[in-house]
C-alpha positions in Angstrom: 48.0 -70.6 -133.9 49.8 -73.5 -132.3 53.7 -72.8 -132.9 55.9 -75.2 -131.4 59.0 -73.7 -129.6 62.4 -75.8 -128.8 63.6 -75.4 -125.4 66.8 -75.2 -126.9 66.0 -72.0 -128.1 64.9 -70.4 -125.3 67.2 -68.1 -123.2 67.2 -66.3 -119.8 65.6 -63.0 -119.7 67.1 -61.9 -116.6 69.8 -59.0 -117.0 71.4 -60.0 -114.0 72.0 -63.8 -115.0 75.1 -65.1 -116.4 73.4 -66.6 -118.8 71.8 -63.6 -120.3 70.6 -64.2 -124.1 72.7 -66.9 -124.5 71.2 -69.6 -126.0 72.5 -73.2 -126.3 73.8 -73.0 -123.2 71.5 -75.8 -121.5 70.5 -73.9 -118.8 66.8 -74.2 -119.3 64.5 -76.5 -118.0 60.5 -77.5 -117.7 59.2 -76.0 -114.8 55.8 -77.2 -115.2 53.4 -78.4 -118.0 49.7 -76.4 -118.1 50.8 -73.3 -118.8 54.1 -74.5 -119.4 56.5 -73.2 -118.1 60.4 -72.8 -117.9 63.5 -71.9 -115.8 67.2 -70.8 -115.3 68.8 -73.6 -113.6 71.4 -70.9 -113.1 69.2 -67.7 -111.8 66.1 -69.7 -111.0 63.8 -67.4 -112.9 60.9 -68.3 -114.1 58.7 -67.7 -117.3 55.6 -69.0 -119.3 56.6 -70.2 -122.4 54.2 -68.8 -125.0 53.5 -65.9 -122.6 54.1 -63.0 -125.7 51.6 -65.2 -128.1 48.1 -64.1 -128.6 46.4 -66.7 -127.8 47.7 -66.4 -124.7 45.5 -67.1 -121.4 42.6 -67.4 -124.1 39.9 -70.2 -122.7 38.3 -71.3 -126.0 39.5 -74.2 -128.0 41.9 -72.8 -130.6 40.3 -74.2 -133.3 37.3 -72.4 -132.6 38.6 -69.4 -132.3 40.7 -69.8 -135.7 37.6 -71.0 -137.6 35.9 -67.4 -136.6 38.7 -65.7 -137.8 38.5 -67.3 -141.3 34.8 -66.4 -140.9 35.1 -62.7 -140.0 38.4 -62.7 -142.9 35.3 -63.4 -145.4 33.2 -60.5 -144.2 30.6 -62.6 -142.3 28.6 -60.2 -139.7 29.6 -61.3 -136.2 25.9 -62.0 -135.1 26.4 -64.8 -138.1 30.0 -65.9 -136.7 28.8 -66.2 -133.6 25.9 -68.2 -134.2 27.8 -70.6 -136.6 30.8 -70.5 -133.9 28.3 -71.1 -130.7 30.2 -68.5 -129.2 28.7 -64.6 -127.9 28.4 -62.0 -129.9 31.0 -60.1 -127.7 33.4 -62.8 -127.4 33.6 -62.6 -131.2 33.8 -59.0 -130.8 37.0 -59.2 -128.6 38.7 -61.7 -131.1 38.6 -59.4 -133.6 40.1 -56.7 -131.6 42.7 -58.9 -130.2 44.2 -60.5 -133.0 43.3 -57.3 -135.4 41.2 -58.6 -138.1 40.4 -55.7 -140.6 36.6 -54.5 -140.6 
């Protein structure tokens, strides 16, 4: 899940900025560090870096969460993956909707 992304290759999303989708242009910098975040130094918008991901705002570890998914991938019932996951029933419920594992 975890997908490292290069400031460099970041760009401002703003439509009114001059640097619009331009990349390379060293106009970006960190902003802050938990979530972390960027910004224009020519705008001064700012945006969460991994804000489109899935695993976005989650609050489990990732690792749990990815070892469910192998679990549910294998055709385990989710009482079972959430026994073996110490996580609820519902939570593994909303995993599988989220990140659209097949039934």
């Amino acid at each position: 899940m975890e997908k490292y992304i290069s400031i460099r290759d970041q760009y401002c999303s703003n439509q009114a900025c001059s640097f619009y989708k331009q990349i390379g242009k060293q106009n970006i910098a960190i902003h802050g560090k938990k979530p972390e975040r960027l910004r224009c130094t020519s705008c001064r918008k700012t945006w969460v870096l991994h804000k489109n991901g899935p695993d976005y705002y989650l609050k489990s570890d990732p690792e749990k969460i990815k070892k469910a998914l192998e679990l549910l991938s294998l055709g385990l019932t989710i009482r079972m993956i959430a026994k073996r996951c110490k996580a609820s029933t519902s939570t593994i419920q909303r995993w599988k909707a989220k990140f659209q594992v097949p039934p």
